[in-house]
C-alpha positions in Angstrom: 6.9 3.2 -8.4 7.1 5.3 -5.5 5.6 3.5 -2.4 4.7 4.7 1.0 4.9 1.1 3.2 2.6 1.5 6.4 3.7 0.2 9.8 1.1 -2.5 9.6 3.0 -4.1 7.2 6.4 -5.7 7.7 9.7 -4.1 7.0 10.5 -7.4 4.9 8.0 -6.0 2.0 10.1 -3.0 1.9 12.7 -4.8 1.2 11.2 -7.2 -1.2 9.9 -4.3 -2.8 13.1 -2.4 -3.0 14.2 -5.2 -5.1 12.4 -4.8 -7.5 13.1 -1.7 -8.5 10.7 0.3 -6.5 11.3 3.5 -4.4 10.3 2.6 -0.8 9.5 4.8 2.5 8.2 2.9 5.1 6.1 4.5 8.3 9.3 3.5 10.7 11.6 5.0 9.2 10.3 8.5 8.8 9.1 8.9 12.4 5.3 8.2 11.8 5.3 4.8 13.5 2.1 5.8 15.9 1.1 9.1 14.5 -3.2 9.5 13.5 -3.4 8.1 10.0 -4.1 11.6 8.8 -0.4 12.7 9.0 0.6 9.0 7.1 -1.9 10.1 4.5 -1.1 13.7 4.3 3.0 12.4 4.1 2.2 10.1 1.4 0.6 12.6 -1.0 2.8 15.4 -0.3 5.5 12.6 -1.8 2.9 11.4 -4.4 3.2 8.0 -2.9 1.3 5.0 -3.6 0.3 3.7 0.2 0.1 0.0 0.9 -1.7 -0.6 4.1 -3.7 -3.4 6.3 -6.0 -0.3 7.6 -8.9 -0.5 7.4 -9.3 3.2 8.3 -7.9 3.5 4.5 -10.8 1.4 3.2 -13.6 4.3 2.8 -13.9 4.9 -0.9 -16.2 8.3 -0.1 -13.1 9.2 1.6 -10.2 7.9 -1.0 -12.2 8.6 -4.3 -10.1 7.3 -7.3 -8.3 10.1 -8.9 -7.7 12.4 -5.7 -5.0 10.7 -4.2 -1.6 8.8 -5.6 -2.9 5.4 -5.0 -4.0 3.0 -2.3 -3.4 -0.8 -2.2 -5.5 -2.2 1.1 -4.4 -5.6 2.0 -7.2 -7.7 3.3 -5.6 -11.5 4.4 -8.0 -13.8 6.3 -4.7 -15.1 7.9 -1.9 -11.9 7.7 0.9 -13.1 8.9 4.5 -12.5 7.9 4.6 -15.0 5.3 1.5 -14.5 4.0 2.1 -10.9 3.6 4.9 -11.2 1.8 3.8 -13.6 -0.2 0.9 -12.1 -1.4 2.9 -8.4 -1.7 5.4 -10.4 -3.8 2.6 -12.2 -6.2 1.0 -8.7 -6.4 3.7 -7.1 -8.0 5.6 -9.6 -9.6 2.2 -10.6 -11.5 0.1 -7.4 -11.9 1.2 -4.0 -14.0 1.0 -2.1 -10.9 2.0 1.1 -12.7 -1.2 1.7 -14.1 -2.5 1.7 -10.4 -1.6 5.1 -10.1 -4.4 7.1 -8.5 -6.4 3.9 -7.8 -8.1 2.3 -5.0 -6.7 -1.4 -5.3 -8.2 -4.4 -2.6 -6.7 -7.2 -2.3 -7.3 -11.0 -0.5 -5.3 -13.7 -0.9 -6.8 -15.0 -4.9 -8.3 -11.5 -5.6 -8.1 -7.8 -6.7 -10.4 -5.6 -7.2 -8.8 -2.2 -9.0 -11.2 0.8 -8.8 -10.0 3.2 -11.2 -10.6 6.8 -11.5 
């Protein structure tokens, strides 16, 4: 899956992620680290690139309807720190067919998902 890794998350899910097989860009390293979330979102669908973010700026579904973008997966942690980021990033995709989240809106906590699908 090719992944777009904001800078709200850490660069050890990039890692993890890489791992597994996945094609990774994170925020840092393409020079976006600070940049207005419409250039993050305008790089990640010019690479059709699934985004994984904490942002809640990213949470509007009117906004990010199902179907018109490659895919967003909004982390939502009561407690988000590094551990439990990466723990809950690694349960995600070592669990869950993530492929067929193309094009979806995807929340998660730290027990549930919700996938809204186009």
């Amino acid at each position: 899956m090719k992944i777009k890794l904001d800078e709200n998350l850490p660069s050890r899910v990039a890692s993890l992620l890489n791992g597994m097989g996945h094609d990774v860009h994170t925020v840092f390293d393409e020079g976006l680290a600070g940049r207005p979330d419409g250039e993050v979102w305008e790089a990640a669908q010019r690479e059709s690139r699934f985004l994984i973010t904490q942002d809640l700026d990213f949470a509007d579904l009117r906004r990010f309807v199902p179907g018109s973008h490659s895919g967003i997966l909004l982390i939502r942690l009561h407690s988000p720190d590094l551990p439990s980021l990466i723990t809950r990033v690694a349960e995600i995709f070592r669990e869950e067919n993530v492929q067929d989240w193309q094009r979806c809106f995807v929340v998660s906590t730290e027990h549930k998902l919700r996938v809204v699908q186009p």
